[in-house]
N, C-alpha and C positions, 0 to 999 in steps of 0.2 A: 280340494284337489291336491295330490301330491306333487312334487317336481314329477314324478315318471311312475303316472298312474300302473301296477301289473294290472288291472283288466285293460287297459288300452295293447298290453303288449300282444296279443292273438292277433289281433287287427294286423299289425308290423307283419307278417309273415311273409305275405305275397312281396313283401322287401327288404327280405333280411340282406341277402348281397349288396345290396345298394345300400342301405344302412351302414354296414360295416366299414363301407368308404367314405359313409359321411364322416362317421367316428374317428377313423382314422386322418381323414381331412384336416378333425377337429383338433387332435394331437397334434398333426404338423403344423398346423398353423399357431398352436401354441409356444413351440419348439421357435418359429420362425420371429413371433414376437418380442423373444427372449434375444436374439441372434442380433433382431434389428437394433433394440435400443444399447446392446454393448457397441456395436457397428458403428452408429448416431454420436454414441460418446466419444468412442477413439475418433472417427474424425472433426468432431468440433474441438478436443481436444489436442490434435495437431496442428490445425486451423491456427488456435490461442499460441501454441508455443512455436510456430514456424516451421514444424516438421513436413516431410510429403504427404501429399494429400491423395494421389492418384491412389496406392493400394486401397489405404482406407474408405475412399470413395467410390473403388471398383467393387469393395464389397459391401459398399450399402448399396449400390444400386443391383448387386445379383440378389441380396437377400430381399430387398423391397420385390423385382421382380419375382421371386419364386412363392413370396408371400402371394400376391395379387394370382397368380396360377393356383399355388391351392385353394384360396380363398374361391375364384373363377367357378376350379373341377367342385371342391364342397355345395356352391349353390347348386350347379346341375344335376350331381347326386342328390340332390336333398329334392328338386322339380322332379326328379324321373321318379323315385321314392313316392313322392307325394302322391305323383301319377298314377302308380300301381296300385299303392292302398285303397285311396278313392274309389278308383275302379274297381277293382275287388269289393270292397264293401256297397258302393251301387249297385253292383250284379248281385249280390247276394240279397240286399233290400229288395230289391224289383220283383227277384225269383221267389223268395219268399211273401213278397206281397200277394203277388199272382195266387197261390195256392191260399193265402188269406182271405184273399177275397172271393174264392169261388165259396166257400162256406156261408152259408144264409147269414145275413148283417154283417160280411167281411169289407162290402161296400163302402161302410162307415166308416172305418183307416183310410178310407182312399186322399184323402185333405191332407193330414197329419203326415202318411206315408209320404203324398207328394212333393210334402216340405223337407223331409227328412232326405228324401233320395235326389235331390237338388241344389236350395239351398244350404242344407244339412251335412251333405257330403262338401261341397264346397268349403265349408270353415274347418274342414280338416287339414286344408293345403296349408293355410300358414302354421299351423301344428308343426308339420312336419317339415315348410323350407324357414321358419322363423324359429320358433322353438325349439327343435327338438337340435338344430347348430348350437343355438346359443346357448343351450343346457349341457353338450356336450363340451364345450368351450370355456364353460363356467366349471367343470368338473378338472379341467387341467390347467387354466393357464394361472388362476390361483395361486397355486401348488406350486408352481414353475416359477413365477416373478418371485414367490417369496421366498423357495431356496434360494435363485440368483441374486436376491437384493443380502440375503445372508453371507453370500460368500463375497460380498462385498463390506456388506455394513452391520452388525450384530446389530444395534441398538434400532435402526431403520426398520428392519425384519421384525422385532418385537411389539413396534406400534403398529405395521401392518397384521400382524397378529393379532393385536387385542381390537383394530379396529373392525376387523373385516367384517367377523359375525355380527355386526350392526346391518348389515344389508340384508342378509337374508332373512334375521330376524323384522326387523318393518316387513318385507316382502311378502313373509305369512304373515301378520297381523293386516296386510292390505289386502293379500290374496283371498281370503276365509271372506272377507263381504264381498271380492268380488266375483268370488264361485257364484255366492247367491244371486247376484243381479246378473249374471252371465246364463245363469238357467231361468230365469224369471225372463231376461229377453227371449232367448230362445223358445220359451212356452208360446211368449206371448204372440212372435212371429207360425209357429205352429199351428195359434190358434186362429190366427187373420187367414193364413193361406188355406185352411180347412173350412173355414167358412164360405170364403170369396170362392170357393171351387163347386160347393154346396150352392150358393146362391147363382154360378152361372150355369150348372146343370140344371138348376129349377128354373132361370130366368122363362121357359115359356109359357110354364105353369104359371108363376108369379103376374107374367104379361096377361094371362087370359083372365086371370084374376083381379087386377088392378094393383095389385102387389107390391110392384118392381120399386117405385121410388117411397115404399115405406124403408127397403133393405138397403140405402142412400143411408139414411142416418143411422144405423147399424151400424156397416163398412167403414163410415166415419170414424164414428167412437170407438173399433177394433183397432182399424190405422192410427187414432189417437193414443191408445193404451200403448201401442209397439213403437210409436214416435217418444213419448216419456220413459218408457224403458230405455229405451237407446240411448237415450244423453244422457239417463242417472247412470249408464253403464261409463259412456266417455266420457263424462264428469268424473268417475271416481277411477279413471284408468289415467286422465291425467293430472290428477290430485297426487293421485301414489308414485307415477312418476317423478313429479314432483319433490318427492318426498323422500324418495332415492338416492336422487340427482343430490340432493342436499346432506343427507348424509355420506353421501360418499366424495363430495366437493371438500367438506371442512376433514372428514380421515385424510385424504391428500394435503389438503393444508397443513396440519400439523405433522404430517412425516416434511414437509417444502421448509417448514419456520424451521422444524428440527434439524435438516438437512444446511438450512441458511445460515445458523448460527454457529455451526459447526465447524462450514466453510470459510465464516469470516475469522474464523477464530487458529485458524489453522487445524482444525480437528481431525479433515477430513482433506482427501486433491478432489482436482475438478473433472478427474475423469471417473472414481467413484462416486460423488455427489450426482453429476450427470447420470449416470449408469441406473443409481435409486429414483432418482424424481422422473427419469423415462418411465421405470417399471411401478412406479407407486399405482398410479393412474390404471394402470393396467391392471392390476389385483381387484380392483374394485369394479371394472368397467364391462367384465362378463355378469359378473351377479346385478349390475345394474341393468344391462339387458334381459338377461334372465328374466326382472320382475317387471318389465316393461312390457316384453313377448306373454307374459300371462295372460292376460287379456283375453289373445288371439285363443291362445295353450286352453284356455275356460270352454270359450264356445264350442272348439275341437272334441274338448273332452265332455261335455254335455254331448252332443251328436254321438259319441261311442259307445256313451252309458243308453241314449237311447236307443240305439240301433243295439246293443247288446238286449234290452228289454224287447223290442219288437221281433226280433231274432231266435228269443226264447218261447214264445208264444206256440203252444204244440200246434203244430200241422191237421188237422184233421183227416181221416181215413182209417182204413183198416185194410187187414189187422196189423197189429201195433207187435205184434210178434213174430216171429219166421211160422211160414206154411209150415204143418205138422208134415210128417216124412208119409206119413198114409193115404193124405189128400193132393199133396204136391203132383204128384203125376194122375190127378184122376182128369178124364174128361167131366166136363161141368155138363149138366141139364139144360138145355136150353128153354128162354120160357115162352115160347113156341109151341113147345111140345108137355113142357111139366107147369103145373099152378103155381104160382107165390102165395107164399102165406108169410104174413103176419101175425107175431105170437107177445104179445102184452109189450106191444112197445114203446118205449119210453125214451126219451134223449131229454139232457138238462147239460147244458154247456157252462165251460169250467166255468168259474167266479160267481155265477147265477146259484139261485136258491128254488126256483121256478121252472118245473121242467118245459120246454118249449114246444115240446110233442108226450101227451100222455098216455100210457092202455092202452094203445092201439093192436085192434086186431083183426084181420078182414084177410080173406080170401080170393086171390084174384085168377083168372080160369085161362087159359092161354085164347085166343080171339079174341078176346072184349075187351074194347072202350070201356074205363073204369074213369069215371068224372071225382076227382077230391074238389071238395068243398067245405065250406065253413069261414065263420069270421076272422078278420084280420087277426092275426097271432097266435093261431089256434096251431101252427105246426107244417102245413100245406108245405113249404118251400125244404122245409127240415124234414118233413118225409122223401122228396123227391131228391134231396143233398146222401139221405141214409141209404137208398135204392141205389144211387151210381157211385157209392163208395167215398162220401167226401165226408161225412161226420161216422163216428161210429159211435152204438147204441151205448143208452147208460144200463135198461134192460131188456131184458125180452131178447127175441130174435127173430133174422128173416131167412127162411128157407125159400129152396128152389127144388120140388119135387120133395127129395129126402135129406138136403143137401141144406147144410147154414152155411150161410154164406159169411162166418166169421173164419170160416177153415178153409177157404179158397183165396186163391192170387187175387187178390183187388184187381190186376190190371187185364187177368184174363178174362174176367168178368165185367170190365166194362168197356171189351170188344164186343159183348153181346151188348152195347146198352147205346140207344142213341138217345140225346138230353138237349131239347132247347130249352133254353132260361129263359124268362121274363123277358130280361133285355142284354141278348145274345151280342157276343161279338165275333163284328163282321169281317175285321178287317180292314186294310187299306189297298187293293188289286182292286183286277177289273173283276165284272156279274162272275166274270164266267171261274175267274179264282175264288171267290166268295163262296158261288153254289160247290166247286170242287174240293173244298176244303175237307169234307169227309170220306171222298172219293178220286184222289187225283186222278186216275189212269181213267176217270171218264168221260166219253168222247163230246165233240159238240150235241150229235143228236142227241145223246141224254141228256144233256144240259138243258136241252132245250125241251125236251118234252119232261123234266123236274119243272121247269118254270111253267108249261102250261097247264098241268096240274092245281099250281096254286095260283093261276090266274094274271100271272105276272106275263107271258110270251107279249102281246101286245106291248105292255109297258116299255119292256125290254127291247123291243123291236123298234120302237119310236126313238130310243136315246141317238147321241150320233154314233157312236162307232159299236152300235148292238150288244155283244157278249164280252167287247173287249174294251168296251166305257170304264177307262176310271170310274168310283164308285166315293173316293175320299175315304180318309182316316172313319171308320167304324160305317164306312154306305152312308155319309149325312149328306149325299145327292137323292135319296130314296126320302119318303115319308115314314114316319114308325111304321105302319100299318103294311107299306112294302118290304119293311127289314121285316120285318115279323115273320110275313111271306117267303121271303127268301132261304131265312132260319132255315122254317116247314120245307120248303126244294131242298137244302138240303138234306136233310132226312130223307127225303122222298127219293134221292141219290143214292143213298148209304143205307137203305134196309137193314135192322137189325131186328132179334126177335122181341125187343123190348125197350122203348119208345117214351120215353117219358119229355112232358114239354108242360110249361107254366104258362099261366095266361097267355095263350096262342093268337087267341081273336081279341085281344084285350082293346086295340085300336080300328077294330075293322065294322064296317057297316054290315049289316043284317044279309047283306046280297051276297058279297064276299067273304063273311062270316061261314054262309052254308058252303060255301067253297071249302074250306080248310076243314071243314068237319066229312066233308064228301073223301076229303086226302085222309083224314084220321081213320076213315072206317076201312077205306083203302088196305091199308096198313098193318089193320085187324087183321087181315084175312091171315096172314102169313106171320102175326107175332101178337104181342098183346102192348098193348097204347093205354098210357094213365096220363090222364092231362088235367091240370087242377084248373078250376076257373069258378068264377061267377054268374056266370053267363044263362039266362036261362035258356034260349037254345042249346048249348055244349051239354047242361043237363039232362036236358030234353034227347038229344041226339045218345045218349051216353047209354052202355047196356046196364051199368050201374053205377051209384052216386055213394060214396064213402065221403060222410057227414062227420067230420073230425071234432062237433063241437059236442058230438056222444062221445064218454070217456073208454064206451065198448062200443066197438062199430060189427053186428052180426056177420058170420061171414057166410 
């Protein structure tokens, strides 16, 4: 890692003003340390020889106070700074996670993502109220004590010269291993938090299984791997301190001996001698923090480079280009009224070699229940992602009537489109914001007769405070089987002429099952409904079954 990685600088944005005060901060306080140690000297030097002490004293104590005020405003700039960036870079992780994961297997980031827009944004603060001070502080006061030690002592100035670049020198030679074990933690905590989120999503599956305390000694041996990481990290951050400390202890020595012998010999007065050995110490003691704060400065800069990689990850949807000037103003076909066709369609998602959906080609009619089925991985979820606009095609293409749907608004097209996923999110409100989620503006009695459509009005009616129950973070007061239901009410809300939902009845019993398939044909009447599943009922109910695991499905 550099002292001041450019790809970390984009990140800086949402704080450039505040930055600019750090910076400047960091000048004055350079300025002020230069001020203090001639101050320190003329009054011990008046002290020694009997002269007044009051001025001299008045102005070590204005310059210590106004030191401790910039020093004061520089942390606060450097906390609010930190504040914005952070923030800014969470909102952007999260927003972009979001549309991540609606993508078929965007789910799988969700571990990784949750560490990075967490703990990951967190190691960015000391970056910016530890590091990024004392790199600016190291860039000036340098500079500053060893003209002032020249304009006092030529020869002083000369060994702080040849000594100094011994510090930053070790500093990279410590820094290069400890980038590596800085990203090596970081993975390694990525990969605990990605698990542990993994393993408590699955705990009921695991429980119904007998499962649960096999993933005990897993968890172990992950928190084992990130516990040895960690101390080879603070082992070798306080080894190289260490190691700093020491070279930059004996450069002061030898400017003190030199400075000593000079003094005894008449070489030098005691208020230049003072003046050098104040500011020695000082040349050297921002670059020693400098390669102290690296540490912190590593893990920061690992979280940037990642979130820079997660960041870059294309978006899926379409089109990927502006609406053509010919289709932008057309009205769209609704498919209500015109068929979908599918024309040799294909998707193979970036970095794969495997396309995830093959040749697909089928004809779907406006009213009919179209059932997709076939084996795990055959495409199901990534057809129903290419229909509402969140992957687009590698070939082939999907019309509506006359119309591809690569030459129209993505977003006007999927006002025509309602979509439950597998495992919908519900939210955190009560029933009755749950079910309104597609349809604000409507009223209780729709609400209520969405809900007895798919069976729920009892349920619903039984809770304590009915339509206005809290329902908890994603409805985990409901069972799957009632989220699932819920989903369907809303749809059942928000009419649209085309209807797409994944495993619907995936948790429902045979009773309630024809329930939801009674709401799917419902639905038909007035648009067309393609619901993928397994189910041999939804089969059974369906007006036709598109078998993905043909590489041509007839239309």
């Amino acid at each position: 890692m550099r002292p001041l990685d450019p790809a970390v600088l984009p990140h800086l944005r949402p704080a450039r003003a505040v930055l600019v005060a750090v910076v400047t901060a960091g000048g004055l306080s350079g300025l002020l340390v230069v001020a203090q140690a001639f101050a320190l000297a003329t009054a011990v030097t008046a002290a020694v020889v009997g002269q007044g002490l009051r001025e001299p004293v008045t102005w070590l104590i204005g310059v210590v106070a106004a030191r401790a005020a910039v020093g004061l405003l520089g942390d606060l700039f450097a906390r609010r700074a930190a504040d914005r960036v952070s923030g800014a870079l969470r909102r952007r992780l999260l927003a972009h996670a979001a549309q991540l994961a609606s993508r078929p297997g965007g789910e799988r980031r969700v571990g990784s993502t949750a560490a990075l827009a967490t703990h990951g944004v967190a190691a960015v603060v000391p970056y910016l109220t530890r590091y990024l001070p004392a790199l600016v502080l190291a860039a000036v006061l340098p500079v500053l004590t060893v003209l002032a030690i020249a304009t006092q002592d030529l020869a002083s100035a000369l060994v702080v010269v040849l000594t100094l670049p011994l510090v930053p020198v070790f500093a990279a030679l410590v820094g290069w291993a400890t980038e590596a074990r800085a990203r090596r933690q970081w993975r390694s905590m990525a990969a605990l938090s990605g698990h542990f989120l993994d393993v408590v999503r699955g705990l009921p599956t695991l429980v119904a299984h007998r499962r649960a305390e096999a993933q005990v000694a897993t968890i172990a041996a992950v928190s084992d791997r990130h516990r040895r990481a960690t101390l080879h990290t603070l082992r070798l951050a306080f080894a190289s301190s260490a190691v700093l400390e020491l070279v930059a202890t004996l450069s002061v020595a030898l400017v003190a001996v030199l400075v000593g012998l000079r003094l005894a010999t008449g070489g030098l007065d005691l208020h230049t001698a003072l003046v050098v050995l104040l500011l020695a110490p000082e040349a050297y003691w921002p670059l020693r923090r400098v390669g102290a704060e690296f540490h912190a400065a590593a893990e920061g800069a690992a979280v940037f480079t990642d979130a820079d990689a997660l960041l870059a990850e294309p978006v899926p949807g379409w089109p990927a280009e502006p609406v053509p000037e010919q289709t932008a103003g057309q009205t769209l076909p609704s498919p209500a009224e015109a068929p979908l066709r599918l024309e040799r369609l294909s998707v193979t998602y970036p970095g794969r070699t495997q396309p995830a959906l093959r040749d697909v080609s089928a004809l779907v009619r406006p009213g009919e229940v179209v059932a997709v089925t076939g084996p795990s991985g055959c495409g199901k979820s990534t057809l129903l992602a290419v229909l509402i606009g969140l992957v687009p095609v590698t070939s082939g293409r999907v019309t509506v009537g006359d119309t591809d749907l690569a030459d129209v608004d993505v977003d006007a097209w999927r006002r025509l489109v309602t979509w439950v996923p597998q495992r919908p999110w519900l939210g955190a409100g009560t029933v009755a914001d749950v079910v309104r989620l597609g349809s604000p503006a409507a009223t209780v009695a729709d609400v209520w007769r969405a809900l007895s459509e798919v069976g729920l009005r009892e349920v619903v009616a039984s809770l304590p405070q009915g339509l206005d129950t809290p329902v908890g973070d994603d409805a985990r007061l409901l069972s799957a089987g009632q989220r699932a239901r819920l989903a369907v009410a809303r749809a059942v809300l928000a009419p649209r002429p085309l209807v797409l939902l994944d495993e619907p009845t995936a948790h429902l019993d045979a009773e309630t099952e024809q329930v939801v398939l009674a709401v799917l044909q419902r639905l038909a009447r007035t648009g067309t409904v393609i619901v993928v599943s397994h189910r041999p009922a939804v089969l059974a109910a369906a007006d036709r079954v598109l078998d993905l695991a043909a590489a041509q499905v007839p239309a």
